[in-house]
C-alpha positions as CSV (number, residue, x, y, z in Angstrom):
1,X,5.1,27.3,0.1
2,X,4.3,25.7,3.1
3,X,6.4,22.6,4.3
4,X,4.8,20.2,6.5
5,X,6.6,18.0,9.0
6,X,4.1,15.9,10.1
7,X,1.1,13.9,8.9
8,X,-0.8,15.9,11.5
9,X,0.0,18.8,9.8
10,X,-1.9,17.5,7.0
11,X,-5.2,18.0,5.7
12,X,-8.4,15.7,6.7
13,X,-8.1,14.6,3.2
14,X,-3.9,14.0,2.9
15,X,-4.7,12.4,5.8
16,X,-6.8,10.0,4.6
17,X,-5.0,9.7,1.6
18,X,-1.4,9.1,3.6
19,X,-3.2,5.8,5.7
20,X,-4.3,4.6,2.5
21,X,-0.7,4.8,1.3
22,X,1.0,2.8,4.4
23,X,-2.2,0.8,3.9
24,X,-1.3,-0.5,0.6
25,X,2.8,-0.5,1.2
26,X,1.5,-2.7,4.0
27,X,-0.5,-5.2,1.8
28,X,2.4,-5.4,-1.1
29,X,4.9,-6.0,1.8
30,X,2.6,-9.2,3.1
31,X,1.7,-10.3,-0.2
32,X,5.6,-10.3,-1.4
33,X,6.4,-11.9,2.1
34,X,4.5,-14.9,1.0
35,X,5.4,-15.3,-2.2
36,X,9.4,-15.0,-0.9
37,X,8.5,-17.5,1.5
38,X,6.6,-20.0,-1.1
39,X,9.5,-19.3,-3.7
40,X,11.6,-20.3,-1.2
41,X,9.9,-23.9,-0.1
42,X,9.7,-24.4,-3.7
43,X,12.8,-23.9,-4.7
44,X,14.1,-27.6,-5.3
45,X,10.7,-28.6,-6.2
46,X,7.1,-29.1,-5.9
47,X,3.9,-26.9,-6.1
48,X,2.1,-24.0,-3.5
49,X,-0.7,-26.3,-1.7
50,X,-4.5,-24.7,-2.8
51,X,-4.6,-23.2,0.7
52,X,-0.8,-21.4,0.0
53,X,-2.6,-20.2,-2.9
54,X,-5.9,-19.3,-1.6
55,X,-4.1,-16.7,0.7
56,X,-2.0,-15.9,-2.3
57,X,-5.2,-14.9,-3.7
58,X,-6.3,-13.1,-0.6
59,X,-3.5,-11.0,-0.8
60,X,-3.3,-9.8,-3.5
61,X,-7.3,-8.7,-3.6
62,X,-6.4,-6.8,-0.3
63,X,-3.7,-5.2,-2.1
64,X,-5.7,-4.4,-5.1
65,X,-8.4,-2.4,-2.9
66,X,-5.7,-1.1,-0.7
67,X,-4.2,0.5,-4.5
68,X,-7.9,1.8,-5.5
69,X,-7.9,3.3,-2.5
70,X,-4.8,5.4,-2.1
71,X,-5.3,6.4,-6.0
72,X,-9.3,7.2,-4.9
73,X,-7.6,9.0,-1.9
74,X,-5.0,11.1,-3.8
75,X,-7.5,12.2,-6.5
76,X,-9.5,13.9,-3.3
77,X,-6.0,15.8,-2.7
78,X,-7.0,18.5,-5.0
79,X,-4.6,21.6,-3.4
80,X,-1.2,21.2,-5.4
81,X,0.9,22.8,-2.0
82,X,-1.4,20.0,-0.2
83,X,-0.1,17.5,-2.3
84,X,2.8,18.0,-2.8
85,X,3.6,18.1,1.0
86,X,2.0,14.9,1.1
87,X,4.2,13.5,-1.7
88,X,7.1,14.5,0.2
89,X,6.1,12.8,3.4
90,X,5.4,9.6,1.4
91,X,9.0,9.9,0.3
């Protein structure tokens, strides 16, 4: 068993497969942000404007194609040392 230290170290496909991870951590970080920060100027009241909402919507649709492709991504990970080295660096 092989331990890899690096993303470099990785295959063309773990590669792939670990930008599509920080890609979709990424998108559920900025979609949460604005929901913390609506929740937040909503709090004592009142309603998310149509444009708060709108990128609401946005982000979330980012998020969902950033999922479908990490899962896409990992199902091309078909060497089980591959990913599990990958697994590990996700960690």
């Amino acid at each position: 068993m092989t331990i890899m230290q690096s993303v470099d170290d990785l295959s063309e496909a773990a590669q792939i497969a670990y930008r599509a991870f920080v890609d979709m951590n990424q998108s559920k970080a900025e979609h949460f942000k604005l929901l913390e920060a609506i929740e937040k100027k909503y709090e004592s009241g009142g309603a998310p404007s149509l444009a708060e909402n709108l990128e609401l919507g946005n982000l979330l649709e980012k998020h969902d194609r950033n999922v479908l492709a990490f899962s896409t991504a990992m199902a091309a990970v078909t060497d089980d040392e591959e990913r599990d080295n990958l697994i590990r660096l996700m960690s």
